[in-house]
Every structure is written in structure tokens, then in C-alpha cells.
N, C-alpha and C positions, 0 to 999 in steps of 0.2 A: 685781430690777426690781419696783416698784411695782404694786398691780391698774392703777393708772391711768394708768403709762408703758405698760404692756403695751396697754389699751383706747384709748390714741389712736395706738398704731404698728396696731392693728386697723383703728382707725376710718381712719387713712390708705390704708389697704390696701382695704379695702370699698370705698371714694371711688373709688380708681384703676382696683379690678375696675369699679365705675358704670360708668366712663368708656370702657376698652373694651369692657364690653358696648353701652352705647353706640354707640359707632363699628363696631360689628360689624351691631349693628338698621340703622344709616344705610347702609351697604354694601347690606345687603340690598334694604332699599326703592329705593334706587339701581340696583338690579341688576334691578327688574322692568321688562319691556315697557312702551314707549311710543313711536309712533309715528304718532300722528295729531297732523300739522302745526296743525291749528284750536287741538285743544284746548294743545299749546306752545307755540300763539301768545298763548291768553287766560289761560294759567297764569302766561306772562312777562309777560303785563300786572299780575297778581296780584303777581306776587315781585317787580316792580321797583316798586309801590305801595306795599308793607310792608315794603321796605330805605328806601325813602324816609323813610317817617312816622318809622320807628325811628332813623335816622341822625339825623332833624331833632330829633326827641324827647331823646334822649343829649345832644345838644350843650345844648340848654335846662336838661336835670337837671343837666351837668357845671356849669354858673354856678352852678347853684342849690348845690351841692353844694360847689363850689368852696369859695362865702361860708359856708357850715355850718362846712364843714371851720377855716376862719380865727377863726371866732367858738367854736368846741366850744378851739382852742387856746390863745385870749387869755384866756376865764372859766371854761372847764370842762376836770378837776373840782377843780383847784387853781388859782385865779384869777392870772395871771402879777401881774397889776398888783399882788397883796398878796403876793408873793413865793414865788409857787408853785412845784411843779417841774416845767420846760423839758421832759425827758423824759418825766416822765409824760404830762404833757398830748400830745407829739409822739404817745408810742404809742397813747393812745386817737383820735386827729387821721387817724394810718397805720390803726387796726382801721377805725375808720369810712367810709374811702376805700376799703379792698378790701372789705367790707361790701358796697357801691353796684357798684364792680366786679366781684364776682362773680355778682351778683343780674343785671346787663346781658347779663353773659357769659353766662349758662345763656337769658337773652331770646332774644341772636342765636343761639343754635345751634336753638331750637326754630322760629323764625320761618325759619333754613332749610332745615328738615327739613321741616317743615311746607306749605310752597310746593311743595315739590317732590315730599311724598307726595299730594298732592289730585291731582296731575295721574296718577299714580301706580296711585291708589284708581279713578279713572275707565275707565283704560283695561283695569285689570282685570274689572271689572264687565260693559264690553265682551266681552273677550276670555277669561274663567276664569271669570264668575259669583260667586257672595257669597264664598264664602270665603277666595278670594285678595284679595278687593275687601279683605272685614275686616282680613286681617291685614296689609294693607299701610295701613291706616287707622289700624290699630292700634300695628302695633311702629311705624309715624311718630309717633306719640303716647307712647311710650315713650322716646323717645328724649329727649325736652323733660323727661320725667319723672323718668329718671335722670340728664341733665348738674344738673336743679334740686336732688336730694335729693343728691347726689355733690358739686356745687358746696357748698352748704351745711354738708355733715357736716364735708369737708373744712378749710373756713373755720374753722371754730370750732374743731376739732380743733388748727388749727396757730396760730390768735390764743392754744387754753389753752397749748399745748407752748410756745408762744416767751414768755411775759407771765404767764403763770399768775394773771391779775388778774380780776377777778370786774368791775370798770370797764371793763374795755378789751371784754370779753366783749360790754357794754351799749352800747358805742360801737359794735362791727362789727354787732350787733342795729340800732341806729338807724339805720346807713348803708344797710342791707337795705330796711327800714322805710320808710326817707325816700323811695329808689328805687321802692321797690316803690306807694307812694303816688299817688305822680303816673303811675307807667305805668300803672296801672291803672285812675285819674281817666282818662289823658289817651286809653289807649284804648278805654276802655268812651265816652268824649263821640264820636270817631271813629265805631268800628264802629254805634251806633246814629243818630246824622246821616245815615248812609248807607244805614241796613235803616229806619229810619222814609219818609227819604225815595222809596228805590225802593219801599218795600210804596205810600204813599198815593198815590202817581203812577201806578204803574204797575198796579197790584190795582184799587185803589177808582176812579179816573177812567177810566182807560183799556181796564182789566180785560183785558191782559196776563200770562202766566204769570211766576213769580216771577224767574227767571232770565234772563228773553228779552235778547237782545244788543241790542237796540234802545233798551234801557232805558241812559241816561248813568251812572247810577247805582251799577248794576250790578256794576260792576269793584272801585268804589270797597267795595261793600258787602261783596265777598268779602276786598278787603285789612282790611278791619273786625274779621274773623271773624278774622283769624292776629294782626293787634296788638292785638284787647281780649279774647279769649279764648285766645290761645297765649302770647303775654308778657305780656300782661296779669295773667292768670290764674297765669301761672309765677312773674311775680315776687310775687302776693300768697301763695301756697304757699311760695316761700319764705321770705318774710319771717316767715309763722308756723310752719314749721318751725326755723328760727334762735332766732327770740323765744320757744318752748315749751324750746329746751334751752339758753339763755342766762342766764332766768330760774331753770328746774331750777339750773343748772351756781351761782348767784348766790346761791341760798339753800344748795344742797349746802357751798360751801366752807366757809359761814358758820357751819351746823350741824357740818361736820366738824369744823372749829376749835375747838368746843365741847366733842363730845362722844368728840374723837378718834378718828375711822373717816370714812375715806377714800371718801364718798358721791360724788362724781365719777365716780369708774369706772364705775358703775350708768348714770349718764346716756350715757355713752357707749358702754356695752356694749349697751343696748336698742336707742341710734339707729343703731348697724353692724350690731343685727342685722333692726332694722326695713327696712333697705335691704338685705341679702341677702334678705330675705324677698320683698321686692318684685322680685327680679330673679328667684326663684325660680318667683315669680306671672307675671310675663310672659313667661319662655320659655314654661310650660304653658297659657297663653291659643290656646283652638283654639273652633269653632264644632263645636256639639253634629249630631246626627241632624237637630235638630229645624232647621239654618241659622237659630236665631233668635239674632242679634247682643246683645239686649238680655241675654238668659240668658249667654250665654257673656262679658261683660262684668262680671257679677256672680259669675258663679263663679269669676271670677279675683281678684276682692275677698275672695270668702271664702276661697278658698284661701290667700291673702298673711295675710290673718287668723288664722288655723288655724296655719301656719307661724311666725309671731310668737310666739303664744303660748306654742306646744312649744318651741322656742329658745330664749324668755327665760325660760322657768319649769329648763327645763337647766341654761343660764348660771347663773341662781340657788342652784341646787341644789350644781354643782362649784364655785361661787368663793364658798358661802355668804355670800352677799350676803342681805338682809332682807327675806322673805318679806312684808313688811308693804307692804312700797314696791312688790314683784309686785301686789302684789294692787291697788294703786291703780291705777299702770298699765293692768292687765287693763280696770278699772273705765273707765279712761276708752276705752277699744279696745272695748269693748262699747258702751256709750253711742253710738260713732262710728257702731258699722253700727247700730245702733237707730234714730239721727236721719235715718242718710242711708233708711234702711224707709221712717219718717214722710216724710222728702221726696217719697220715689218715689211714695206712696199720694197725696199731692196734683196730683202733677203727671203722673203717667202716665195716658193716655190709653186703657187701659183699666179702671181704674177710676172712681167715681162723679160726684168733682167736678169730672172736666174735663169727663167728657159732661152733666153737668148743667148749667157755664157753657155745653156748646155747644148745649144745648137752649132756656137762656136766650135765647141769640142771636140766635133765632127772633122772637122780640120787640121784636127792635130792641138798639142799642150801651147804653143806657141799662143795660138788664138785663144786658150781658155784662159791664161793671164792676161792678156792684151785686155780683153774685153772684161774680164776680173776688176781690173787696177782701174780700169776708166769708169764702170761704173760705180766701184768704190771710192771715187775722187768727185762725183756727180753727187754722192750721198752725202756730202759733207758738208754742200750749199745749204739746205733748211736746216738741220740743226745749227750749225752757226749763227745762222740769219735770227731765228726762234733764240738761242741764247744773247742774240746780242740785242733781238729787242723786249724777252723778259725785261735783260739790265736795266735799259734806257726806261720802259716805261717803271717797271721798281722805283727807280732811281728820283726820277721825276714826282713820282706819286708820294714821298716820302721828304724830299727835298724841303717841301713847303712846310714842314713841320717844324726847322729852323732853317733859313735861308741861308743864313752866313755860314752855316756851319757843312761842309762833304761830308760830315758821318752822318746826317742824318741821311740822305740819300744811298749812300750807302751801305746804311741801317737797312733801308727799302729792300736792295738787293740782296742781303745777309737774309730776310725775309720771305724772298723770292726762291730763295736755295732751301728754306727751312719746308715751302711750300711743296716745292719739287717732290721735294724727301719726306713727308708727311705719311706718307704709303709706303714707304721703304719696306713695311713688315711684310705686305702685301707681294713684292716685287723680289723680294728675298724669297718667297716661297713659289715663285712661278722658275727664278730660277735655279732652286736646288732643286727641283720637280725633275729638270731636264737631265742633268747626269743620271739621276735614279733611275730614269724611265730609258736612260740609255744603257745601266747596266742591267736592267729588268732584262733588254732584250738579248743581250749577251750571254743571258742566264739558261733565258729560253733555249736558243740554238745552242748550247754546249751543254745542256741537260736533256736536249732531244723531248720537248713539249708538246711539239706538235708542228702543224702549219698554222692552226686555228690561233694560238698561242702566240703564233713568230709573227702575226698577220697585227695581232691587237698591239703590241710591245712595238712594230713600226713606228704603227700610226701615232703611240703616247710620245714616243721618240722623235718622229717629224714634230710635232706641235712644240717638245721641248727644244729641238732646234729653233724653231721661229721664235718666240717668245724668248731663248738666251737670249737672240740677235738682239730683241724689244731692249730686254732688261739692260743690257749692255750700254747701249744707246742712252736708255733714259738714266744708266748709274753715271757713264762721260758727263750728260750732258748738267746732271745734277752738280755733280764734282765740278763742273768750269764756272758755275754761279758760285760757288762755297768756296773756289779759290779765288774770287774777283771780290768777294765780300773779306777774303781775309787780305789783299789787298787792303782793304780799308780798316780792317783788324791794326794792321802792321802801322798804317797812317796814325792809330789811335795810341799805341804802342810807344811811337818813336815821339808824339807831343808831349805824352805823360811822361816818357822820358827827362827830354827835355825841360820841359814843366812850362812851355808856351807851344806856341803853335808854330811850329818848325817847319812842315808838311800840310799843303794845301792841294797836293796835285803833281803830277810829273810832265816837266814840259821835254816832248821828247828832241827838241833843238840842244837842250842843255847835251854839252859831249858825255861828260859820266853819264845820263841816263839812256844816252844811244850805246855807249859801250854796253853800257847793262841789257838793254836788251837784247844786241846782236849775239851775245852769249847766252844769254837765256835760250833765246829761240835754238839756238844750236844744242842745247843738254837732251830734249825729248829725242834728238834724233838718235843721238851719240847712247842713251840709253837704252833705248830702242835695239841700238847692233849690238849691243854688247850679251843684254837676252837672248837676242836671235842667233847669236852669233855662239852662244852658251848650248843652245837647242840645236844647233848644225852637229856640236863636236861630241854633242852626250848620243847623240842618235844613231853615230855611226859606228861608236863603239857598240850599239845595242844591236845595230845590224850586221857587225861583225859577229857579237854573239849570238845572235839568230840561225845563221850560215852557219857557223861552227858546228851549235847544235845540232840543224838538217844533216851536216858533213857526218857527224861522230855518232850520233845517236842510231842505233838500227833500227828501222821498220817506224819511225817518227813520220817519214813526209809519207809514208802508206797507211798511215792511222791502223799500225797494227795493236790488236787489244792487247793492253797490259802496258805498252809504251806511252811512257807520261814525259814533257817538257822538264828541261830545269828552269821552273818560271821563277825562282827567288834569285836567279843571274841577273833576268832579267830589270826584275822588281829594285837589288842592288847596286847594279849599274844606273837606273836611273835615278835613285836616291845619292849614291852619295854624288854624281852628276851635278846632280839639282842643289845638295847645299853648298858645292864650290864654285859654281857660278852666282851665287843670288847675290855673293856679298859684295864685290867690286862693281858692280853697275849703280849700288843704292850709294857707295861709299863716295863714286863720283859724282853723283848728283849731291852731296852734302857738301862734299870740298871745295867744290864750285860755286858753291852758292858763299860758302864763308871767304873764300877765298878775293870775289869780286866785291863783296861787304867791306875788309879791311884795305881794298886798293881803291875804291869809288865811294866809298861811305852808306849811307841812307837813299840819295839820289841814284846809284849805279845800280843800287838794290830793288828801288824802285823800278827801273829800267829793265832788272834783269827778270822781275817776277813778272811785266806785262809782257813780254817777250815768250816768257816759258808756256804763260796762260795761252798764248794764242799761238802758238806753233803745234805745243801737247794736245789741245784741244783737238787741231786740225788731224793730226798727225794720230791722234786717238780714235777718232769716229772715223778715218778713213778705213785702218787696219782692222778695228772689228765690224765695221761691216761689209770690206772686200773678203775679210773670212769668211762670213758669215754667206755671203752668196755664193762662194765657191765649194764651202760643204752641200750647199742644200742643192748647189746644181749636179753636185754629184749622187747624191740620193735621189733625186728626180732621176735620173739615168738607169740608176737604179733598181729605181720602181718600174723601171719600162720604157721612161722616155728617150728618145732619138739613141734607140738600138739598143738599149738594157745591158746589163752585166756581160762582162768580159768583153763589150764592142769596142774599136779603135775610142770611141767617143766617151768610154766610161776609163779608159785608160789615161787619156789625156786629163779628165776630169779627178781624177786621185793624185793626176801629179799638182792640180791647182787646189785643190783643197789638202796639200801638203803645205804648200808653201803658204796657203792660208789659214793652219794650223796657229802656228806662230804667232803670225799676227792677231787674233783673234783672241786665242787666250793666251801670250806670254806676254808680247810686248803691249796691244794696244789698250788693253783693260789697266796696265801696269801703271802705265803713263798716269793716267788721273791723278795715283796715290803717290809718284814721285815729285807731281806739281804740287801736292799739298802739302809734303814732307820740307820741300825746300821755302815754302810761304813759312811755315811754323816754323821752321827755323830762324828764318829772318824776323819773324816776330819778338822771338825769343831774345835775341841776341842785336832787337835795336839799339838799348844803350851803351853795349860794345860797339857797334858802328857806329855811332855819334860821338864817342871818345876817342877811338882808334880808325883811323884812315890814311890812306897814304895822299890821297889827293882831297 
């Protein structure tokens, strides 16, 4: 038996253990205490909101996906009409449909795990205090985390066992991709239509607490928080854990072929054991002495880190496999907790720049942006800097493997991204932790739990804000490596194509490859306003119907008993909101990219993806984390600092964590999976641009 029959009957095996540890966290969290009728009543408002959005959401991708699938079989990647082959094309048609299917699947399991641990997390808080509250917070967020990393390893493992095609590889990548795109558009426009519209209604006019059930809003905003942060968020994880070892797995075979040695296994031996690692990490997730959530969140990060490393330098060691390619790896697992540090330092709430926007505050909303947008452009320098020298040193490290040949180094880098994302499973469950533990606390105050109650549901809710910010950061920063490896994906692509070596590098003096890129860097932006721009127009219709309801409803803004919201207005107006904006922001980012394909060839393409890579990037880690310090500096406020609730200063700061809504979770998390969507497509559809060009 082959290393690499052996490491995907592993990686089969790892997948399956996912699954039932999985189903073993779900039992658990299943098995806690609940018994206050309020809050099952407003949790089945919640879970029957975000079955809804998602059922309606699937049916709109299955079209979308349907026509993909029709049109990847009639011209891609042997065009029928010039006498292609029927099979092939069928099996990359079949990768790219279980793609989109498996990426739904790992959706719905976390969306219902997730409904069901918030009511969960609440009543422990009640009833146990923090520790039971976390870890039913928590292993709910594990669960989303390993159906995503289990789904995924899985996937690929059995598209290389049945196809062993390095295309069909790139087709189940797209289907992930494509899916993962629009869920993530469609539920980041969702969840913030609904948290802008209850904060400005309810905060700033009324100056009502966040959660209050009087608020229409309300319900809607908690189903927000499980479809644009639980699937949301799970399907953009996976799509860049697929694309980080699709990529590796595309330039491995290419380089194996070459230089005879079976680099395949390597990829597959790191991501089985990056996912025992992470289940390693989450049974030992316990709350320290100290009951502080935030700490024990992180130390189970380093721990799955620490774990990894020893493992795979093991692996290495018994199956001498090339030290060279560990070490890249390593390289980019280090850079990962490095960037998610830098994140945390921006966006946590006890350090300087959040209490400095919240001091700005003081001065009115003018200064809570000002100082927002600067230090979210200040946060962009280390992670950029960290992903640009993983690349270089990957690159390097990897190089020497074959000198003549750029896939081998950036084979390095494809390595580098696989390294990143090693813990993915881990990372997936810190940030599903955080919507639950925000809807724990929503539960609490509109079930009337207590203060003891509403005190513990904060503090799991602060920590899940910091740790989103983490997560965010290290999902961009992971994604800019795994699109700069497909980058060389796409180089490997367009030789085989060709059947020589066409592509050695993009000199950007060449004009098509300047055209290419002056347009690339312009799609993140243009993508960017057209979400936002989606979230301006859904939101205000919900704040009309907010007002409506105050206006019509009697004895609603006096919380008279017996007067309940029409929260399914709510709930509908940001649904179908949300699936009529998702489509035209992804459609233009696909047009665009084929569009500069058949007028600049291979070269403009090349152009256009280094451009995209490094404007997205920028334009990505800005937005989530001037969000990210603009919620937390308003929860700091908050909590008491520079004048507490209802002060001029906590005013000004609802209107910056409005406008950092958006950014935060619609457009800047978005960004990643429309730079990877537009690389895999160009992959796809090299030997169209190498036959079809207008220049």
C-alpha cells in the first residue's frame, strides 16, 4: 500500500471519528437542563427563523448552482462542443455538486445545534453558573466545527480516492466556494438588517435595552447571529479549508510527477492530523480558577497548536517525508496565532484602541469613526506583513526542492495555508461559541433570569466578541495564503494545458498583466458596496417596519402584558432582503473575472488575480477589524466605561458599531471567499483563456 492510499483510508477514518465525536458534543448539550417555558418559547422563535432563512436560502443557491453545474459540463474543462470528453467533464459536474452539498450539510447541522445550545447556555447560567453556561456554549460550537472540518477532509479525501484528478479536485473547491459565497453574502446582509435595525430603534430613539422583547426586531436579530455567523461563517471555513488543500493537493501531483515522490500523502497526513488535533483541543477546553471565558478559549487554541505541531514533525520523522515542506507548514501555524494576537490587540476591550475609540465617543459619533477607520487601517500593517513573509519564507523553503521549477515553491506556500488551517476545527468552534453565547444572553433578558444570570451571559458574550475578532483575522489571513497558492494552482493549470510550460511568473511591466491587475484590485471594493449597500436598503425598510409597529400596535412601547411584536415581519423582511441582494455582487465578481480572461488571455488573468489578492486582503482585515473594535468599544461603554449606557458617549458609539456592523460581518469576512471563487474560476477555465483571447 502506497503512503497515500494509506493517508486517505486515515483521513477517512479521522472524518468519521469528527463525526461521532460530534454527535457525542450534540447528545451532551442535548442532555442539559431546560425548563423555563419563556425562554423555549423565544428560542422556537429563533430556530424556526433560521430553518426558515436557510431552507429559503438553499433553494435559491440549488438554481444558482443547478445552471453552474450545466454550464462547468457543456465548456469545462474539455469543451463538449469541440469534442471533449462526456466523462470527464460529468465527473468534475458530480465533484462540484457534492462540493455545494457537503458545505450545506455541515450549514444545517450547526444551525441546529446552535438554536438549541443558546437556549441551553441560558439556562445554565441560571441554574450552574459560568462554567456549565461555557461549556455548553462551547462544545455547541464544536459541533459546527467538526461536522465543517470532517465534512471537508472527508470530501476531498474521497473526490482524490475515486478520480485521482487534480481538476475534479478544483471543481469540488468551486462547488464549496460558490456555496460558501453567497451564504455568507446572504447571511452577513440578514443578521446585520436586523442588529442595525434593532440597535437604531431601539438604543438610540427609544433607549431600550438591547434585547427587550418589545423590540420587533429582536427575534429577527438573534436568527441573524446563527445564519451569518454559524453558516455563514462555517461555510466560509470551509471553503478555505477545501481551497488550502485542493490547491496544495494540485501542485503536489504536478511536482510529484516530476520529480517522482508521492507529495500527496504530506497533504493529507497534516489535515488528519490537524483535525485529531482539534478534537484533542476540544475535549480538554475547561474554565481556569480564574472563570475567565476569554483565557480558557485561547488556551485551547494553543493547545490544538502545540498538538499539531508535535504530530506532524512525528509523522515527518516516521514516514520521512521532507523536512522542508514541515517547516513551511509550521511557518504558516505560526503566522496564524500571530495574526489572530494582532487581531485581539485591536479589538479587545482591554487594550488601548478600543478604550481610546470609546473615549473618543465622548465627543460625539464623528470622532468614534475617525479614530475607528484609523486604527482599523493601523491593524492591517502585521497581518499583511506576517502573510507576506509566511509566503516568502514557504516559498523559499520549498524552492530548493526543484530549482527550475515555481511550483515547487509554491507547493511551499500551498503548505503554508494547509498549515494555517490545520486547526480550523478548533477555530470553527471558538467562533460558533460566540453568536450562541450572544443569543444565551438575549435569552436571559427577555426571559427575565435574573441579574446573576445576565451578568454570566455578558462576560461569555464579551469573550465571544474578542475571539470572533481572533477568528476573523486568522480565517482572512489563512484565505490570502490559499489564494496565492492557487495562484500557482492556476500556473499549473494553464502548463498542463498547454502541455509546455507557458507560465513561469507575471511580469507586471507586461500591459495585459497591469490591465489585469488594475481591475482585480478594483472587484473587492466594488463588491464590498454592493453588500453594504444591500444592508443600507434591507434595513431601512425594517426600521420602517419597526416604527410602523410602535405607531399601530397598542400598549407595545409600554410593555403592556399580553402585547407581543409581529417579529415574523421582521424575520421576512430580512430574508427575503437578504436573498435579493446576495446574487448580483457574486455574479459580478464571476463576469469580471471571465470577462478580462477572454480580452487579456492567461497573462491579464494572472494580473487580475495578484491584484484582487492584495487589495481583498487589505480591504478584508481592515473591515473586520474596525468592526470589531467598534462593537467591543461600545460594550465597554456599556459596561460602565466613559459614562455607561444611555451617556452622549454610548450614543455616539451605537452609531460606530452600526456602521461597523457591515463591515465586520457582510462585506469584510465576504471578501476572502469572493477572491477564492474568482482564482477557481480562472483555474477552471485556463484552457478557455489560452484558445480564446481577444489580445
Amino acid at each position: 500500500m502506497s503512503n497515500l492510499d494509506l493517508f486517505l483510508i486515515i483521513s477517512i477514518l479521522v472524518s468519521a471519528l469528527a463525526f461521532c465525536f460530534a454527535a457525542w458534543l450534540y447528545r451532551w448539550v442535548a442532555a442539559q437542563p431546560s425548563s423555563n417555558e419563556r425562554v423555549e418559547e423565544i428560542g422556537s422563535y429563533i430556530r424556526k427563523g433560521a430553518k426558515t432563512f436557510l431552507r429559503k436560502e438553499y433553494l435559491v443557491l440549488a438554481k444558482f448552482c443547478g445552471a453552474a453545474a450545466i454550464l462547468i459540463f457543456i465548456f469545462l474543462p474539455a469543451p463538449i462542443w469541440k469534442g471533449g470528453s462526456i466523462l470527464q467533464n460529468l465527473t468534475i459536474v458530480i465533484a462540484y455538486l457534492c462540493g455545494t452539498l457537503f458545505s450545506a450539510f455541515a450549514g444545517k447541522i450547526g444551525i441546529a445545534v446552535a438554536t438549541m445550545a443558546n437556549i441551553k447556555t441560558a439556562e445554565s447560567a441560571r441554574s450552574g453558573g459560568i462554567r456549565p453556561s461555557f461549556l455548553s456554549a462551547f462544545r455547541g460550537g464544536a459541533v459546527m466545527g467538526m461536522a465543517v472540518v470532517g465534512s471537508s477532509l472527508l470530501g476531498v479525501a474521497l473526490v482524490m480516492a475515486v478520480t485521482h484528478d487534480s481538476t475534479a479536485l478544483l471543481g469540488f473547491s468551486f462547488g464549496a466556494s460558490s456555496l460558501a459565497l453567497f451564504a455568507k453574502a446572504g447571511g452577513g446582509i440578514f443578521t446585520k438588517t436586523a442588529d442595525i435595525s434593532a440597535d437604531l430603534v431601539g438604543k438610540v430613539e427609544l433607549g431600550i435595552p438591547e434585547d427587550d422583547p418589545r423590540n420587533p426586531a429582536v427575534i429577527a436579530d438573534n436568527v441573524g447571529d446563527n445564519v451569518g455567523d454559524v453558516a455563514g461563517m462555517g461555510a466560509d471555513l470551509f471553503d478555505s479549508n477545501v481551497a488550502s488543500m485542493a490547491s496544495a493537493l494540485v501542485m503536489a501531483i504536478a511536482l510529484g510527477n516530476k520529480m517522482g515522490v508521492d507529495y500527496s500523502a504530506m497533504v493529507f497526513c497534516y489535515a488528519a492530523l490537524g483535525l485529531l488535533s482539534s478534537i484533542f483541543g476540544v475535549m480538554a477546553a475547561r474554565m481556569g480558577k480564574k472563570d475567565d471565558p476569554t483565557m480558557a478559549l485561547n488556551m485551547s487554541t494553543y493547545l490544538t497548536t502545540g498538538i499539531f505541531a508535535v504530530l506532524t514533525a512525528g509523522a515527518t520523522y516516521i514516514f520521512r517525508f521532507d523536512w522542508r515542506i514541515w517547516g513551511a507548514t509550521a511557518i504558516g501555524l505560526l503566522v496564524g496565532v500571530i495574526i489572530g494576537i494582532t487581531s485581539d490587540y485591536f479589538t479587545n476591550d482591554d487594550k488601548k484602541p478600543v478604550r481610546n475609540v470609546a473615549k473618543a465617543s465622548e465627543s460625539g459619533p464623528a470622532f468614534t469613526i475617525l479614530s475607528g477607520i484609523s486604527y482599523g487601517f493601523l491593524s492591517v500593517l502585521p497581518s499583511m506583513v506576517g502573510i507576506g513573509i509566511s509566503a516568502m519564507i514557504s516559498y523559499n523553503l520549498c524552492a530548493s526542492i526543484s530549482p527550475e521549477d515555481p511550483i515547487a515553491g509554491m507547493f511551499g506556500i500551498s503548505m503554508a495555508a494547509v498549515g494555517m488551517l490545520s486547526i480550523v476545527g478548533m477555530i470553527i468552534s471558538n467562533d460558533a461559541y460566540g453568536p450562541i453565547a450572544d443569543n444565551a444572553r438575549g435569552l436571559v433578558e427577555m426571559g427575565d433570569l435574573g441579574d446573576e444570570a445576565l451578568k454570566i451571559t455578558d462576560s461569555l458574550d464579551s469573550a465571544g466578541n474578542t475571539v470572533k475578532a481572533v477568528t476573523k483575522g486568522f480565517a482572512i489571513a489563512a484565505a490570502g495564503l490559499t489564494i496565492i497558492s492557487l495562484l500557482g494552482a492556476f500556473m499549473s493549470e494553464v502548463n498542463e494545458a498547454a502541455g509546455s510550460v507557458v507560465i513561469n511568473g507575471f511580469d507586471i511591466i507586461n500591459p495585459l498583466v497591469f490591465f489585469g491587475m488594475m481591475v482585480g484590485a478594483a472587484i473587492p471594493a466594488i463588491f464590498s458596496a454592493m453588500l453594504m449597500l444591500g444592508v443600507d436598503r434591507n434595513a431601512q425598510r425594517m426600521v420602517s417596519e419597526i416604527h410602523r409597529q410602535f405607531r399601530e400596535i397598542k400598549g407595545l412601547k409600554e410593555g403592556k402584558p399580553g402585547v407581543v411584536p409581529e417579529y415574523d415581519k421582521c424575520i421576512d423582511i430580512a430574508t427575503d432582503g437578504a436573498l435579493k441582494e446576495l446574487i448580483p455582487a457574486g455574479f459580478v465578481s464571476i463576469i469580471v473575472t471571465i470577462a478580462v480572461g477572454f480580452i487579456g488571455g492567461v497573462d491579464a488573468i494572472g494580473g487580475y488575480l495578484t491584484g484582487n489578492i492584495i487589495s481583498g486582503l487589505l480591504l478584508a482585515l481592515f473591515m473586520s477589524n474596525s468592526g470589531g473594535l467598534w462593537d467591543n468599544a461600545k460594550k465597554y461603554i456599556e459596561a460602565g466605561g466613559n459614562g455607561g449606557k444611555g451617556s452622549d458617549a454610548h450614543k455616539s458609539a451605537v452609531i460606530g458599531d452600526t456602521v461597523g456592523d457591515p463591515f465586520k460581518d457582510t462585506a469584510g469576512p465576504s471578501i476572502n471567499t469572493q477572491i477564492t471563487v474568482v482564482s477557481l474560476v480562472a483555474s477552471l477555465m485556463a484552457s478557455l483563456f489560452l484558445s480564446f483571447s481577444l489580445f
